[in-house]
C-alpha positions as CSV (number, residue, x, y, z in Angstrom):
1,X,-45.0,51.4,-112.8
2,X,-44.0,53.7,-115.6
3,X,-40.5,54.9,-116.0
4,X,-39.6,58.6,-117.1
5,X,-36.7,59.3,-119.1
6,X,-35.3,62.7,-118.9
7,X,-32.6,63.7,-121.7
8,X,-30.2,66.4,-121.3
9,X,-29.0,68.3,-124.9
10,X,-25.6,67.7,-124.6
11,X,-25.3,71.5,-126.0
12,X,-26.4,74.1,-123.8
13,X,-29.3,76.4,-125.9
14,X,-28.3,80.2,-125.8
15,X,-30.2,82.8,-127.5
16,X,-27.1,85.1,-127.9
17,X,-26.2,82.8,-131.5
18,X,-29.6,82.6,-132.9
19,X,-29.7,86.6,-132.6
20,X,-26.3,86.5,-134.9
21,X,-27.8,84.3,-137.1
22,X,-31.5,86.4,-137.2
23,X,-29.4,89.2,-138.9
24,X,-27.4,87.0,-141.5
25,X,-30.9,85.4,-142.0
26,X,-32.7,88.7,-142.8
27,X,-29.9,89.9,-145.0
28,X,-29.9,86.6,-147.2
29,X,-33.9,86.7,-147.5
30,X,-33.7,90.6,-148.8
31,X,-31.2,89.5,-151.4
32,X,-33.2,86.3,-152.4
33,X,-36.1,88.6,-152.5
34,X,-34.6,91.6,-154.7
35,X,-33.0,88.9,-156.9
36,X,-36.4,87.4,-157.3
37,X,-38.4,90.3,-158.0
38,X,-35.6,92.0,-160.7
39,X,-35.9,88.5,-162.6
40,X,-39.9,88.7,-162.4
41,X,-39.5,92.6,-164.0
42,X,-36.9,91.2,-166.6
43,X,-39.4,88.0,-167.7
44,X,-42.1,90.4,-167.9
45,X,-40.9,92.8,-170.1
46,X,-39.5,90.1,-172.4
47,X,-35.6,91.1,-171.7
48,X,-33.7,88.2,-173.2
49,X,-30.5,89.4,-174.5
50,X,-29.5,90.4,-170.4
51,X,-29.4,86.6,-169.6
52,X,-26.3,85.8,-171.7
């Protein structure tokens, strides 16, 4: 006869956290995204002397 082994997470899961860290995550992606694109403008236009 087959056993079933049921495991417990030894942390209770909450949503209230992940909310918290929806925000920080938002915030870090628009500043990846603006630092991303400025760099993309500044290769295209051949802008060298800005890097040093």
């Amino acid at each position: 006869m087959p056993t079933v082994i049921r495991a417990r997470p030894s942390v209770p899961l909450s949503r209230a956290p992940q909310k918290a860290n929806d925000g920080q995550l938002v915030s870090i992606a628009l500043f990846c995204g603006i630092g991303l694109l400025i760099s993309l403008v500044a290769v295209m236009f051949g802008e060298q002397g800005s890097w040093h």
